[in-house]
C-alpha positions in Angstrom: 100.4 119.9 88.4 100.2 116.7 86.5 100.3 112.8 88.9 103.4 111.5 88.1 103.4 108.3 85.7 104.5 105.0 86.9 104.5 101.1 86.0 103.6 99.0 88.7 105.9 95.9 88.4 103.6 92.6 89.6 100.1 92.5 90.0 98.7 90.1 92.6 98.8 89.6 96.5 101.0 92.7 97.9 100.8 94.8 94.7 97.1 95.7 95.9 98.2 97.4 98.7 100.8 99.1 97.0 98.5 100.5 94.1 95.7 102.1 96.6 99.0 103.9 98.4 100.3 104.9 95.3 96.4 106.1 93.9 96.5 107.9 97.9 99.7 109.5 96.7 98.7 110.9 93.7 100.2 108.5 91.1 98.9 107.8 87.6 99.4 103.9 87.3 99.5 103.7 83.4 99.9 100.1 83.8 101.3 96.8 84.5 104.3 94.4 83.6 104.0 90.5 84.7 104.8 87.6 83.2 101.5 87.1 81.3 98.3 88.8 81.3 96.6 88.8 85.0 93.5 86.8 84.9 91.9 89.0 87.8 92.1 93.0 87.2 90.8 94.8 90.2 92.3 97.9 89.2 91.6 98.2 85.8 95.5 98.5 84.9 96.7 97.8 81.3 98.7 95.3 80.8 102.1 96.5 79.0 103.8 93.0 78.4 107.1 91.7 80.9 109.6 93.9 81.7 112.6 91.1 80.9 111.3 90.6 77.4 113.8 93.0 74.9 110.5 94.6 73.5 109.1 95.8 76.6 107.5 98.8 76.0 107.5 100.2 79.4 111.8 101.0 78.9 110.8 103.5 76.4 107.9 105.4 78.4 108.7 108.6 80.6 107.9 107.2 83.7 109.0 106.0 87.6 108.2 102.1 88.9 106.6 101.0 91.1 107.3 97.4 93.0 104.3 95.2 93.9 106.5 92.6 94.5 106.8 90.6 97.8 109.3 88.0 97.3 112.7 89.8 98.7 115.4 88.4 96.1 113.2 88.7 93.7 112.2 92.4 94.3 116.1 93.1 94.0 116.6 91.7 90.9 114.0 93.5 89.6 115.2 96.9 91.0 118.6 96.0 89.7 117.4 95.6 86.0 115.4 98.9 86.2 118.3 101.2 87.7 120.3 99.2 84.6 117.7 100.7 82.4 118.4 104.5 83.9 114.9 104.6 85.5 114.0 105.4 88.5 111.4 103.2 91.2 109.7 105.7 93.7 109.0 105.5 97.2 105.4 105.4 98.7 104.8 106.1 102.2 100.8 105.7 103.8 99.2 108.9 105.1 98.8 107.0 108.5 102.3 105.9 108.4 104.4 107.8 111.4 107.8 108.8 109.9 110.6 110.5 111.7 112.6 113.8 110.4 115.7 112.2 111.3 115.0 108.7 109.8 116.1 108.2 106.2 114.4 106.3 103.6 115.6 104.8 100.6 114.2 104.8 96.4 111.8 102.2 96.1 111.0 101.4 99.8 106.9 101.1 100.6 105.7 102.2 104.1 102.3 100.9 104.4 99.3 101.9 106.9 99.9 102.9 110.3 104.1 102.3 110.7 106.1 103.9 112.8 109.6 104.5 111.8 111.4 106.1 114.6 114.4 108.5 115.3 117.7 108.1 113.4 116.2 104.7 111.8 118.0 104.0 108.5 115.9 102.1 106.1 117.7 100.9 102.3 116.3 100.9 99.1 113.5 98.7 98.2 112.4 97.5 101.6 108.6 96.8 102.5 107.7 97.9 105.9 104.5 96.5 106.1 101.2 97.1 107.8 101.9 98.5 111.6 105.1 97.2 111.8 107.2 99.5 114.4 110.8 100.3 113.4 112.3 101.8 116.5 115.4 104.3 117.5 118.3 103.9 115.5 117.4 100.2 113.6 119.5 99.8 110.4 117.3 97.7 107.9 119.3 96.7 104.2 118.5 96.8 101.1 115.3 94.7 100.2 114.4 93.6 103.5 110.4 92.9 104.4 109.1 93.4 107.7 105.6 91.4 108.2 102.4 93.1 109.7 102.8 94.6 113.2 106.2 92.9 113.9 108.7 95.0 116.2 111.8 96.0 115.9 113.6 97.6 119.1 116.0 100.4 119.3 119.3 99.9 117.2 118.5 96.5 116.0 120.5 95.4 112.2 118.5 93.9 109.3 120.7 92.2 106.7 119.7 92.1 102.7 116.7 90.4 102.0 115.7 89.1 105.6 112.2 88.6 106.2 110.7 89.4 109.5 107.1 87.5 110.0 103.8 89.0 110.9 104.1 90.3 114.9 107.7 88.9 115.5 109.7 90.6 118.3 113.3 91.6 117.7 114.8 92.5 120.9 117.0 96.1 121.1 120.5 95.7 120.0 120.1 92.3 117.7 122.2 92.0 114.8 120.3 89.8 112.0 122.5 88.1 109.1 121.6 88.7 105.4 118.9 85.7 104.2 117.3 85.1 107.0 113.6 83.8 107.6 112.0 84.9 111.1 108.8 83.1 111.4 105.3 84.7 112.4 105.2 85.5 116.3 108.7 84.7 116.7 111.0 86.9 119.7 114.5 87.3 118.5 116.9 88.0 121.7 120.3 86.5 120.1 121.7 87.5 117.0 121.1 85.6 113.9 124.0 84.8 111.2 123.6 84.7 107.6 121.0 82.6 105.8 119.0 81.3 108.6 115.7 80.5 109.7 114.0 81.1 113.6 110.7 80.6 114.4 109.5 80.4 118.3 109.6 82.2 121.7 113.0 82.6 122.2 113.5 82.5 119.0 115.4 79.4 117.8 117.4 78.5 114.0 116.0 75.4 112.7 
């Protein structure tokens, strides 16, 4: 059986990790779309020109994306432009990554090394669930969310769109975090959070 085509969309910073999952998985990268030509090309990826120009050439290919994009609101758009194009972005999950039967996953979402998404987690489209982040019992993360390196999420706790969750923050069981929101690196979450905000410390606090 053939490795299934795709276009990596970005090529810097997380996009690395995301092309040696997607290599892991099988996947034939036939190239790249940024906004100009990378200057650094660890890969060896051809560069097929930017996927909001009207000629981009990658619309026209039989293939899945890929996203190798960090930024949250960005990543969306993106997504939202290729599902306006009728294609598809795939999902890539680590080997090491621990994933339950009962958890579902959505398109486009990347699981990287050594997660653990637990039972009746549901995860949205296009989310990042970075290096051994934990995503415990029953946690409800939205569309285009990013949790950090090893950050932890108790049982049933609520992601909003976009939210970023720093590098080894603590979200304690039961939180409900707002849409927008910034959680800084180390920080422990034990209120809820609304919309739009940003918390760094321990307890967590909105600055």
């Amino acid at each position: 059986m053939s490795a299934k085509k795709v276009i990596l969309i970005g090529y810097s910073g997380h996009s690395y990790v995301v092309i040696e999952t997607a290599m892991e998985n099988g996947f034939d990268i036939t190239g790249y779309s940024d906004k100009e030509k990378s200057d650094s090309d660890p890969y060896n990826l051809s560069y097929l020109g930017f996927e909001k120009e009207e000629d981009f050439i990658g619309w026209n290919k039989n293939v899945s994306f890929i996203l190798g994009i960090g930024d949250n609101a960005l990543r969306q758009n993106i997504a939202n432009l290729i599902e306006s194009k009728g294609k598809s972005i795939s999902s890539l999950v680590h080997s090491s990554a621990s994933v339950s039967k009962s958890a579902k996953i959505g398109s486009g979402t990347f699981i990287n090394k050594n997660v653990a998404v637990n039972a009746l987690a549901l995860v949205g489209k296009n989310v990042i669930l970075n290096t051994g982040c934990i995503i415990e019992h029953e946690c409800v993360l939205s569309d285009a969310v990013h949790i950090a390196p090893g950050a932890v999420l108790a049982g049933n706790v609520s992601i909003g769109e976009r939210t970023f969750v720093g590098a080894n923050a603590v979200i304690k069981q039961g939180i409900v975090v707002g849409k927008d929101v910034v959680i800084g690196a180390g920080s422990v979450v034990i209120t809820n959070i609304p919309d739009g905000q940003k918390v760094v410390g321990n307890p967590g606090r909105i600055i």
